[in-house]
PANUKOL-574962 format. One record per atom (N, C-alpha, C): residue in one letter; x, y negated, z. Coordinates in steps of 0.05 Angstrom, whole numbers, plus 32768, in hexadecimal, padded with zeros to 4 digits. Each point is the difference from the previous one (the first is absolute). Last residue first. Layout:
<atoms>
aXYZ ...
</atoms>
This chain:
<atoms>
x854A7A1682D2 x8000800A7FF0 x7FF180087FF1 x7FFC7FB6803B x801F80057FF5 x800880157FF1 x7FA97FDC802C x80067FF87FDF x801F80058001 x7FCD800D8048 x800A7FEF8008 x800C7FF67FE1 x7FCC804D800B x7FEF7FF5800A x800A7FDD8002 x803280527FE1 x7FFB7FF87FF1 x7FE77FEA8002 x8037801F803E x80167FEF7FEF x7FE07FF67FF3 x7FEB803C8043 x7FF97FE78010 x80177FF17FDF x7FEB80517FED x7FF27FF1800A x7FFD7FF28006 x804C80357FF7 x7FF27FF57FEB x7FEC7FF9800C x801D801B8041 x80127FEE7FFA x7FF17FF77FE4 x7FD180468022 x80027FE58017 x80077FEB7FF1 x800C80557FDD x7FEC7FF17FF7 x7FFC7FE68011 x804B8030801A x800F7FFD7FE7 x7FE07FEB7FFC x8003802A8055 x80057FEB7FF2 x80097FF07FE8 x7FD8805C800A x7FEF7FE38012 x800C7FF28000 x803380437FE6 x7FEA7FF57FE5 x7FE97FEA8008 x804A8028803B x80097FF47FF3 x7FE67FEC7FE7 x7FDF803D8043 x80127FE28011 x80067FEF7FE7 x7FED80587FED x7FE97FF38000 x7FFE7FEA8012 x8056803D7FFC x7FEE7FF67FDC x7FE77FEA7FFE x801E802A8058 x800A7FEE7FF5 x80057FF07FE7 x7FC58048801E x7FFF7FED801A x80137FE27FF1 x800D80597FE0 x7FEC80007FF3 x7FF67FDA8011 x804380338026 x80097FF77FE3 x7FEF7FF57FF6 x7FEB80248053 x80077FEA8007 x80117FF07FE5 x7FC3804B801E x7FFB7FF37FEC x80077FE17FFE x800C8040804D x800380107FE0 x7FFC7FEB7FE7 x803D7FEA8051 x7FE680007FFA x7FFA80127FE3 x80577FE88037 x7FFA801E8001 x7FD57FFA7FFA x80367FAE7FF7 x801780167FF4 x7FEA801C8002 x7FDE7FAD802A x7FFA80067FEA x8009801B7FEA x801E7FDE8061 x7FEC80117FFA x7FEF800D7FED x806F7FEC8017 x7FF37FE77FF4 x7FDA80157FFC x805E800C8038 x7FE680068003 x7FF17FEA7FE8 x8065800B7FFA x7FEB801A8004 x7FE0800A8000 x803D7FBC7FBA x7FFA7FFA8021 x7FF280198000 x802C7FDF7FB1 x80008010800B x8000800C801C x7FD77FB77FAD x800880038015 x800480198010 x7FC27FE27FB4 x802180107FFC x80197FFC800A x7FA07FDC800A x7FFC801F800D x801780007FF3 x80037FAD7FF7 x7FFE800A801B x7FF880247FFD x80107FD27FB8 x801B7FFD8010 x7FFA80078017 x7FBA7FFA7FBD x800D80137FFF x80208003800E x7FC07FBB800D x7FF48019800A x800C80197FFE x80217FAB7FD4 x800C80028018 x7FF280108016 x7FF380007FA2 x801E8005800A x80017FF6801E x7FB77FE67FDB x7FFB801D7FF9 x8020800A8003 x7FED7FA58009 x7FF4800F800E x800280198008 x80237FCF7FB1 x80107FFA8018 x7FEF8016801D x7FE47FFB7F9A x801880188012 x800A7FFB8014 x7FCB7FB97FD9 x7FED801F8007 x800980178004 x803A7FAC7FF0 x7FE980048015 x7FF0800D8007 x802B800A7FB1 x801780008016 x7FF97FF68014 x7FCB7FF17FAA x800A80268005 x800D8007801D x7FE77FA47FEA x7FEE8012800C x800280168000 x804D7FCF7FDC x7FF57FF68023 x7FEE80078004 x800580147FA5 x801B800A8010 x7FFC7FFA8018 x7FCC7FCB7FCE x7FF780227FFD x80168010800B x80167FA57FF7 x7FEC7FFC8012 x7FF0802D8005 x804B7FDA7FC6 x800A8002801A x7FE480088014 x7FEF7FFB7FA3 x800C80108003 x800480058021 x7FDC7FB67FDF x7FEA80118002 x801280188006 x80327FB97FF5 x7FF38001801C x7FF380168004 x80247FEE7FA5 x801A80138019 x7FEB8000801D x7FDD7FD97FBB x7FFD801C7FFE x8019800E800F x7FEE7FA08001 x7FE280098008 x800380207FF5 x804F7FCF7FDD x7FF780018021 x7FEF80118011 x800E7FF77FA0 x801280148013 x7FFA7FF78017 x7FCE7FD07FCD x7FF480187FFD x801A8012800F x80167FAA8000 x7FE880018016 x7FF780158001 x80437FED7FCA x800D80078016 x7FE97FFC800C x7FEB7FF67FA6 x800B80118003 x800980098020 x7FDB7FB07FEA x7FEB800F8000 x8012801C8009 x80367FB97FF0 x7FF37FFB8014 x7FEC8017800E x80217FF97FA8 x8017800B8012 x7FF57FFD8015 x7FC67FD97FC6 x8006801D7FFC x8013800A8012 x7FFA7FA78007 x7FE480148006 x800080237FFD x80417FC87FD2 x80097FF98019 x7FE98010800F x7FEC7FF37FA4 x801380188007 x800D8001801D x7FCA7FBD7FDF x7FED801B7FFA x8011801B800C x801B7FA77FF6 x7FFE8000801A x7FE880167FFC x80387FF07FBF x800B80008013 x7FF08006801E x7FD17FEC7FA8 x8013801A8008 x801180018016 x7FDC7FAA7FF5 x7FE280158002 x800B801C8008 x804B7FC67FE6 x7FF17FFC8014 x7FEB80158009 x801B7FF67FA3 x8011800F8016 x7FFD7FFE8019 x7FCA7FD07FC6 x7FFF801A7FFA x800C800C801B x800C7FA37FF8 x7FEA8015800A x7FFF801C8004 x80457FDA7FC0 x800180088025 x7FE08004800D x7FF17FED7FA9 x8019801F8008 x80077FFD8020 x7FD37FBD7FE3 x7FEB80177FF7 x800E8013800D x80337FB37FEF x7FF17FFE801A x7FED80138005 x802B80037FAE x801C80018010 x7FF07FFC801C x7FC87FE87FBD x8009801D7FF5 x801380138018 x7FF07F9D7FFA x7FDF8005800F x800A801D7FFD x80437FD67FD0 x80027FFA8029 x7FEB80108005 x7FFE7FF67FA2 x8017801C8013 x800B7FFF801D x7FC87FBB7FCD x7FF0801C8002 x800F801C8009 x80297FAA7FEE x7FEF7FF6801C x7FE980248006 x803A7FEF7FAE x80108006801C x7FEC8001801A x7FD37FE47FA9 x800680227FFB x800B80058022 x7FE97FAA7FF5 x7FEC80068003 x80048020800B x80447FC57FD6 x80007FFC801C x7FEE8017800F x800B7FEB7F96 x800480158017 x800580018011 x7FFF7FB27FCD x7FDB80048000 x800A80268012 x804F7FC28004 x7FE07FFD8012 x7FE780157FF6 x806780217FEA x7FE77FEC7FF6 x7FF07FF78010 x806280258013 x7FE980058004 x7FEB7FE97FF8 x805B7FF57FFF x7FFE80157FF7 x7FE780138002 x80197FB38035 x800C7FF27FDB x7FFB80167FEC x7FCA7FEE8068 x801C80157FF5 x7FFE7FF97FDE x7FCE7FD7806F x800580027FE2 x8018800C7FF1 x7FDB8011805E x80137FF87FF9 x7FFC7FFD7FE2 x7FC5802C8046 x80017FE97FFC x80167FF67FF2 x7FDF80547FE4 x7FED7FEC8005 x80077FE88006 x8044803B7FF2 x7FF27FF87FF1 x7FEE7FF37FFF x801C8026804B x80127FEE7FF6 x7FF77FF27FE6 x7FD0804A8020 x7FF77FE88008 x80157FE77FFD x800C80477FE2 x7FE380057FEE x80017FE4800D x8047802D801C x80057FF77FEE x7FED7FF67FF6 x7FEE8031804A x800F7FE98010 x800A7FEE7FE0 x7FD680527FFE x7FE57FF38006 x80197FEC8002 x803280427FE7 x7FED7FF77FE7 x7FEF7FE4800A x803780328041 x800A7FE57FFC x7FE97FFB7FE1 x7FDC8040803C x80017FEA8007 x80147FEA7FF0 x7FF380657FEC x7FED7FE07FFC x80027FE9800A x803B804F801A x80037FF07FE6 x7FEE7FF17FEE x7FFF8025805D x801F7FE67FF8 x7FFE80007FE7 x7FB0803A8014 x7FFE7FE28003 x801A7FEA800A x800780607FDE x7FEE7FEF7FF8 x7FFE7FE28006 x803180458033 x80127FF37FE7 x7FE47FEF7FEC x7FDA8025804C x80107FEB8007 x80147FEE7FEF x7FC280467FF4 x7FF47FED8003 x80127FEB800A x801C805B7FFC x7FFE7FF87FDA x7FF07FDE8005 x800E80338054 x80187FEF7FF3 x80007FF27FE3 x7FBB8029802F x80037FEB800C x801D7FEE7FF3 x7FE780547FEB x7FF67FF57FF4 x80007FEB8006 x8024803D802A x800E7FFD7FE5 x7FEE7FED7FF2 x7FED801C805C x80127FF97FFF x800B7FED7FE1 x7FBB803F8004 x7FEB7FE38003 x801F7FEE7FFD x801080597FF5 x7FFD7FFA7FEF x7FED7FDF7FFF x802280348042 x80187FF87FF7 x7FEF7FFB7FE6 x7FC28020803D x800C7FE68009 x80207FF47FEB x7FCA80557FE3 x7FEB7FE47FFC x80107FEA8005 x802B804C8026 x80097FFF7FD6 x7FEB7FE37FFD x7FF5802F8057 x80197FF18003 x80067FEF7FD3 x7F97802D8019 x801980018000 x80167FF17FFE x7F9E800A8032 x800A7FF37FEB x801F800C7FFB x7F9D802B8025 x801B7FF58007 x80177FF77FEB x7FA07FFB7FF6 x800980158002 x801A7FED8007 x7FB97FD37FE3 x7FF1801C8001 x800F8014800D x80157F9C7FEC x7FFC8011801D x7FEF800E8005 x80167FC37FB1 x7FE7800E800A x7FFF80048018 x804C7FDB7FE1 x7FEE7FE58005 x7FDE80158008 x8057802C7FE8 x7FFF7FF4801A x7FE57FEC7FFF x801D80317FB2 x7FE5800A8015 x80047FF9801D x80157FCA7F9D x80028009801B x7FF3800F800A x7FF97FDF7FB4 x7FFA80167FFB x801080078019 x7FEC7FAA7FDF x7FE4800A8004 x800A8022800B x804F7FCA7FEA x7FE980008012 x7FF1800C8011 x80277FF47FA2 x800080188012 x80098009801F x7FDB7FBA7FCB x7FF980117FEC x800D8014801E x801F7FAE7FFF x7FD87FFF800E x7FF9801A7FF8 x805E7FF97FDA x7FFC8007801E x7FE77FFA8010 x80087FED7FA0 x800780208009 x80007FFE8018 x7FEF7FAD7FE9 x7FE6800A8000 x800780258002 x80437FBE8001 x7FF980058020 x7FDF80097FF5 x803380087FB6 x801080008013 x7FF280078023 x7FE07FC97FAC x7FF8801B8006 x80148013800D x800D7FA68007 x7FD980048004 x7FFF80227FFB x805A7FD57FDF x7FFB80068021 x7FE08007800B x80137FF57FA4 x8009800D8003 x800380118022 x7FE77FAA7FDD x7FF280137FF4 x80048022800D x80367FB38004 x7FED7FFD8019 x7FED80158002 x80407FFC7FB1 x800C8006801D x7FEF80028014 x7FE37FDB7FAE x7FFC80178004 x8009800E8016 x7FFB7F9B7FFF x7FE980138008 x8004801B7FF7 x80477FD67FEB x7FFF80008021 x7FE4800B7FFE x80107FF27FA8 x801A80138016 x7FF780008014 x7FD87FCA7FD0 x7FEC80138001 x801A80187FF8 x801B7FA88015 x7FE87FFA8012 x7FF180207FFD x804F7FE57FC9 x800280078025 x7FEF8001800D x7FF17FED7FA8 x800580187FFE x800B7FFE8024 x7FE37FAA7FF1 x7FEB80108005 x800780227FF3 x804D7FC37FFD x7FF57FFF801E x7FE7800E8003 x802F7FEE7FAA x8008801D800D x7FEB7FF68025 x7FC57FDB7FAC x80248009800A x8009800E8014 x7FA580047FB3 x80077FF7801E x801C80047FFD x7FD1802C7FBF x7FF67FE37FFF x800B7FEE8018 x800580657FFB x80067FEB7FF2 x800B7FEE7FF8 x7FCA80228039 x800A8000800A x80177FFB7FF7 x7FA180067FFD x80077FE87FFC x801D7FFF8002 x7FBF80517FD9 x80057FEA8012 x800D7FED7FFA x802480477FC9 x7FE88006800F x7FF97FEB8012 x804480157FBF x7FFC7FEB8005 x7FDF80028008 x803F804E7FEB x7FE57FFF7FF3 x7FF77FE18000 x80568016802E x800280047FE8 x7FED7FFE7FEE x7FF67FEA805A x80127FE87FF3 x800D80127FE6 x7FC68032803A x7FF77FEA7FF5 x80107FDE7FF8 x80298058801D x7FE47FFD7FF2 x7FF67FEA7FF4 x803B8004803B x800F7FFE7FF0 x7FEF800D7FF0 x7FDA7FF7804C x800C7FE77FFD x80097FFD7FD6 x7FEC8054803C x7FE77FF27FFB x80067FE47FF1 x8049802E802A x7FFD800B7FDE x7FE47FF97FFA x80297FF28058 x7FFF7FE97FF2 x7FF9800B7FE4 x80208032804F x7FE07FF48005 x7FF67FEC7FE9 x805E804C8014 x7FF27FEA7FF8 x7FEA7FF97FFF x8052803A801B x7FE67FFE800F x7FFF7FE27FFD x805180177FF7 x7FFA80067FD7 x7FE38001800D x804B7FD18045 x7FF480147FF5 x7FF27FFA7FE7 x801F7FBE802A x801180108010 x7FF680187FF5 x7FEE7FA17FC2 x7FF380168016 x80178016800E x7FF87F997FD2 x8011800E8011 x7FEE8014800D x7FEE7FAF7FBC x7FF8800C8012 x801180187FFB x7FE57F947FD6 x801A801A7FF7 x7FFB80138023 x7FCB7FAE7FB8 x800280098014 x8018801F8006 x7FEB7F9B7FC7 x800A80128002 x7FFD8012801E x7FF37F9D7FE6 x7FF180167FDE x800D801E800C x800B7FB98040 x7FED7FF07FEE x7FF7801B7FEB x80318030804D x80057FDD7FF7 x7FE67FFC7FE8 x801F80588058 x7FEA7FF67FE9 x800C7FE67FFB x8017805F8039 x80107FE37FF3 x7FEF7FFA7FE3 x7FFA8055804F x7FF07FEB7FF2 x800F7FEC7FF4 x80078068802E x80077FEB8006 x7FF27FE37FE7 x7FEF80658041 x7FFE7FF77FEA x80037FE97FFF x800C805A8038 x80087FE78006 x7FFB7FF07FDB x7FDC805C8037 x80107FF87FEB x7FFD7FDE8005 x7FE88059804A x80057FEA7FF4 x80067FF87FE0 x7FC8805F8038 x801C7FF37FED x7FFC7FE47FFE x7FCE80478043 x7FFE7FE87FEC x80217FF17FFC x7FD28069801B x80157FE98008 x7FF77FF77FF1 x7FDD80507FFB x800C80028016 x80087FE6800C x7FDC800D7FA8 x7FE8800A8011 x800B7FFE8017 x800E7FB47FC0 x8006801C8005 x7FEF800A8008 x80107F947FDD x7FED8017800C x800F801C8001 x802F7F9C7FE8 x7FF9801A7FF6 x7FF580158011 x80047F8B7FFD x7FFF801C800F x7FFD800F7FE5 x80377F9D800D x7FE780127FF1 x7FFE801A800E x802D7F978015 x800180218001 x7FE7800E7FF7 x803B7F997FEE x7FEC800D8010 x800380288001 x802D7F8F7FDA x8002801E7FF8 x7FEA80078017 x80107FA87FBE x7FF28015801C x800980127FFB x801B7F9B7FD5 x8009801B7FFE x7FF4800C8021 x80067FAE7FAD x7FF17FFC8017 x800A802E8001 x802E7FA07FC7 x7FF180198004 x7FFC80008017 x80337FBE7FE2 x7FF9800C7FE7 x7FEB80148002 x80247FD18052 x80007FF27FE9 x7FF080017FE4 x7FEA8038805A x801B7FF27FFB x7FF47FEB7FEB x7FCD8044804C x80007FEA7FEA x80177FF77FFC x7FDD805F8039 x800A7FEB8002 x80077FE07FE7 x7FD580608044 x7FF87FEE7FEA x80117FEB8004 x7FF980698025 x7FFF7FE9800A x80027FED7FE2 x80098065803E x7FF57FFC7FEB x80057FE48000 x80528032802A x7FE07FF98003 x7FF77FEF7FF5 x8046804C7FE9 x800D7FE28009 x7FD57FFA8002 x8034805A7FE6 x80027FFB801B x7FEC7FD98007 x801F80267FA9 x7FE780058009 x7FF58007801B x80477FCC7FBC x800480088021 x7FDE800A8008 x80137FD77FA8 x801080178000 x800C800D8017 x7FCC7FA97FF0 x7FFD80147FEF x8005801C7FFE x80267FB88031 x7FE78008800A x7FEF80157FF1 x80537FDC7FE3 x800C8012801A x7FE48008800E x7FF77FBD7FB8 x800980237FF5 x800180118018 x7FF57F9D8016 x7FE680157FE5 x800380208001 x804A7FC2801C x7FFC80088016 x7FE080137FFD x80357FD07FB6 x8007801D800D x7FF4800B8015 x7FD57FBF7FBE x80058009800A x800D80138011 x7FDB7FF17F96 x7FF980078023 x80127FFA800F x80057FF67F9E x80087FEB800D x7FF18003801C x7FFE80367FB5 x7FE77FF77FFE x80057FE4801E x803C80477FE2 x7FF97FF37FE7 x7FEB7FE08008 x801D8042804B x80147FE17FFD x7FF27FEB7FDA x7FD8805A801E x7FF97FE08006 x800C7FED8000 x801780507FCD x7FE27FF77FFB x7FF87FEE801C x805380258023 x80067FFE7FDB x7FDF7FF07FF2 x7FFE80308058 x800E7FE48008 x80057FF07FDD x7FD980577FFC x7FFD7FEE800C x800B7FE98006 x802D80477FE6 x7FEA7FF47FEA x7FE87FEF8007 x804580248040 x80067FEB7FE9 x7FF67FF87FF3 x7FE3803B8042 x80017FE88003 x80097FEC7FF1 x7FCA805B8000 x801A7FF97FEE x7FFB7FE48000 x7FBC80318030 x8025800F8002 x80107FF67FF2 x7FA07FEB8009 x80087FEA8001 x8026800C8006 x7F9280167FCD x802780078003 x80037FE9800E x7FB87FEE7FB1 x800380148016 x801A800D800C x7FDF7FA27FD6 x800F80128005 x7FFA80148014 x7FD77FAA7FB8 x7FF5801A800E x801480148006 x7FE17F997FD2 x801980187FFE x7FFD800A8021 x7FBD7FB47FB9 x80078016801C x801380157FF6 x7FE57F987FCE x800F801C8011 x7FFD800A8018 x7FCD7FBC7FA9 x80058000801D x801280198009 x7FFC7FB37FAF x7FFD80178001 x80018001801F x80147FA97FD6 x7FE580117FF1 x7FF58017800A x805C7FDA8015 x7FEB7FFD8011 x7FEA7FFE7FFF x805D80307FF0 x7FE97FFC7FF1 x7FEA7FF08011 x8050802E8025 x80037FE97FED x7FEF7FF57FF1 x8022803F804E x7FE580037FF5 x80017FE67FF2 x80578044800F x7FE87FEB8010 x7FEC7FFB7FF1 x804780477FE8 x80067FDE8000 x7FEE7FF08014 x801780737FEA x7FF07FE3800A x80107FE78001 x802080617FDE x7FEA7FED7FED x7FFA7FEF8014 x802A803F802C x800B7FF67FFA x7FF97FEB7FEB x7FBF80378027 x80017FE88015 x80247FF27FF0 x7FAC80407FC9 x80217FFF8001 x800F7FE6800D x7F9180328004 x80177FEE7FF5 x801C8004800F x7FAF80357FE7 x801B80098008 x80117FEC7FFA x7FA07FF27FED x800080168017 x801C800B8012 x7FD07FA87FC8 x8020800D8005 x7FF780118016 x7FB97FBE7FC7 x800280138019 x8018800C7FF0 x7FC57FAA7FE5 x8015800D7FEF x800680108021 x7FAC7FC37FDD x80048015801F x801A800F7FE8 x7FB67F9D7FE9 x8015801A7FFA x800A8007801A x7FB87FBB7FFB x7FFA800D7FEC x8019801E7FF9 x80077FC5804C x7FE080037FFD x7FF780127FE4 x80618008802C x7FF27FE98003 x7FE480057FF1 x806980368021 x7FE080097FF1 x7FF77FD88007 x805480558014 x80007FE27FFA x7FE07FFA7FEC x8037804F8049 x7FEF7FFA7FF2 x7FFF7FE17FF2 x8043805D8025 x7FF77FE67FFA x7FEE7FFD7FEE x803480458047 x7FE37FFF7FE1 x7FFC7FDC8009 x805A804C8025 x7FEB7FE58006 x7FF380047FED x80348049803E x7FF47FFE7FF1 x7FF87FE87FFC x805180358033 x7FEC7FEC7FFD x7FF580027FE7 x802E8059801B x80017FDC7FF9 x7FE87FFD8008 x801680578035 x7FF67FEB7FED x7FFD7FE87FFB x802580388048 x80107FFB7FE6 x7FF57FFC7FDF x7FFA7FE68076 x7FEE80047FEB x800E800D7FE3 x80077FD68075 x801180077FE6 x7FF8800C7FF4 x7FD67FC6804A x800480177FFB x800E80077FE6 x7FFF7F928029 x7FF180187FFF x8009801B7FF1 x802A7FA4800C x7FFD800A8015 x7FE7801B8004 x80457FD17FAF x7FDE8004800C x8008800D8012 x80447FAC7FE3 x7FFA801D800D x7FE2800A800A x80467FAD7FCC x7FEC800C8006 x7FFF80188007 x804A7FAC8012 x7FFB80157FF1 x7FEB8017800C x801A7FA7801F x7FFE7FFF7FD9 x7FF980157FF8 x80167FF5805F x7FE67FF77FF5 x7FFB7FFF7FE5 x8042802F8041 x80047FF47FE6 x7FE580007FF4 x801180178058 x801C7FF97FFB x80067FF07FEA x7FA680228020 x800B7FE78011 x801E7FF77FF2 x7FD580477FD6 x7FEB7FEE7FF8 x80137FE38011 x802580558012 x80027FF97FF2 x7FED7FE07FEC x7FE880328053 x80167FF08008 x80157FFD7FDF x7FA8802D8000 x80037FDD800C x80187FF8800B x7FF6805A7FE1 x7FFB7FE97FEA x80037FE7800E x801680408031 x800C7FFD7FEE x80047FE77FEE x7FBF801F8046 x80197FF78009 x800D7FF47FF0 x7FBC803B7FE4 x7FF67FE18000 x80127FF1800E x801D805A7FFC x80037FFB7FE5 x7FF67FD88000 x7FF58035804E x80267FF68002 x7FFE7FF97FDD x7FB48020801F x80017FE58012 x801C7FFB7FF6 x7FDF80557FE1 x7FEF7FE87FF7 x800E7FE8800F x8022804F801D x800E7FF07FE3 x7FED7FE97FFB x7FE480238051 x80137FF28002 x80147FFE7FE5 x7FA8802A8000 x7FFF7FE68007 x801E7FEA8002 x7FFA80617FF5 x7FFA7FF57FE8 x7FFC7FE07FFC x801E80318048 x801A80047FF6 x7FF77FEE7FED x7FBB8022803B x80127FE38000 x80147FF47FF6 x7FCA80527FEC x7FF17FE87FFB x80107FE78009 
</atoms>
């Protein structure tokens, strides 16, 4: 395990000390893949939806039309050229790309000239672990263009209804398609921490019908954690929502101020959320070492009356098994029988006076 850690660390070594030597040149800092990248471009406005399931990123020019609105959609982020290649088109930023393509780099919002660019983190659920994916954003006046780290997509509700022209969505520019991106992402996290309210309920530490098992506590452990990568990665969504709020943006319409402001209240729900959980699960661990407690005592405590009620009875039996000559009891006839009925008088004694004093 440490050998595995210590390539991991000497590879992110790597990269970044390449990134430092020669800032020009891009490097994903995430897992090696030997599947291409995939993009689907969309170009659609109120009455027409033209969809590229396998667009060809050497075909891009930029978004030139300003009749028409674009979303271009990459899944992949392993092939940094082709990347860096489809944004320089689009006149990003280098320092854009290096964020793009460092899925190491923390979530965050920033405004240039021509464009406005978020990246953030998306969860992929498991049963054992919660997977990251890092999803990145570069939106301008007519064009939205998104960077997924994976082919775990939440958005095919979207691309629905911008082929059927369902709703309003359309009808709208690229800033309100960011707006019902992020609510599916958010979407996405609600049922997330509703699997773990879910299984929960199915603690049998929280009954304390029965002695709990070590497996319950590493599993409250793990869950604490899935709540923790959770809420570093709501919080920058909630910290962008509100930038938005107060900062006027060249690329966000007023009349959708309303939509962002609803993915703060979304992003403030969620942490709640996590909170409530958090401190459901802290109880739980809490609960857990009270029920070991109060059953190690009960244990220790039934052991200390077994071993007080032999203390006696061992030390009647130490004296007649003394090999002293004259002891008078020795030559009695019914001096065995004599001693049995010592022992059992105080054995009931003893219980008696415990269970009178509520200790046993």
């Amino acid at each position: 395990m440490k050998k595995k850690e210590n390539i991991k660390s000497k590879k992110k070594r790597r990269v970044l000390d390449r990134k430092k030597t020669d800032p020009s040149k891009f490097v994903f800092t995430g897992a090696e893949s030997e599947k291409r990248i995939a993009v689907q471009l969309f170009i659609y406005h109120a009455a027409e939806c033209i969809e590229d399931r396998n667009y060809n990123p050497a075909a891009f020019e930029g978004f030139s039309d300003p009749d028409y609105r674009y979303w271009l959609n990459i899944y992949g982020l392993n092939d940094a050229e082709t990347i860096s290649t489809l944004c320089k088109k689009q006149a990003i930023h280098d320092l854009v790309i290096q964020d793009i393509l460092d899925v190491n780099q923390r979530p965050k919002f920033q405004t240039f000239d021509t464009f406005c660019f978020l990246t953030l983190k998306s969860i992929l659920p498991s049963d054992n672990e919660v997977l990251t994916e890092q999803i990145s954003f570069v939106f301008g006046s007519n064009y939205l263009m998104s960077f997924q780290e994976r082919e775990a997509d939440y958005f095919e509700h979207l691309r629905y209804r911008l082929r059927d022209k369902k709703g309003i969505l359309s009808e709208r520019g690229p800033d309100y398609l960011l707006y019902t991106m992020l609510e599916a992402i958010l979407d996405n996290y609600f049922k997330t921490l509703q699997q773990i309210e879910d299984a929960m309920e199915a603690f049998d530490v929280l009954t304390g019908s029965h002695d709990p098992s070590p497996a319950v506590l590493e599993k409250i452990e793990s869950y604490k954690k899935f709540l923790h990568i959770i809420r570093k990665a709501i919080v920058p969504i909630k910290e962008f929502s509100m930038v938005i709020e107060r900062e006027s943006n060249p690329y966000i319409e007023k009349k959708h101020l309303k939509y962002f402001l609803e993915i703060k209240d979304l992003s403030l729900t969620l942490l709640d959320q996590c909170d409530t959980l958090g401190s459901s699960l802290e109880s739980s661990t809490n609960l857990f070492f009270s029920l070991q407690s109060h059953r190690m005592n009960q244990v220790m405590k039934t052991l200390t009356m077994v071993a007080t009620i032999f203390i006696p009875l061992t030390f009647v039996a130490g004296i007649y098994g003394m090999n002293f000559r004259y002891m008078p009891e020795l030559e009695w006839k019914y001096g065995y029988a004599g001693a049995w009925a010592l022992f059992i008088i105080i054995l009931v004694l003893m219980v008696f006076y415990f269970r009178k004093k509520k200790w046993f």
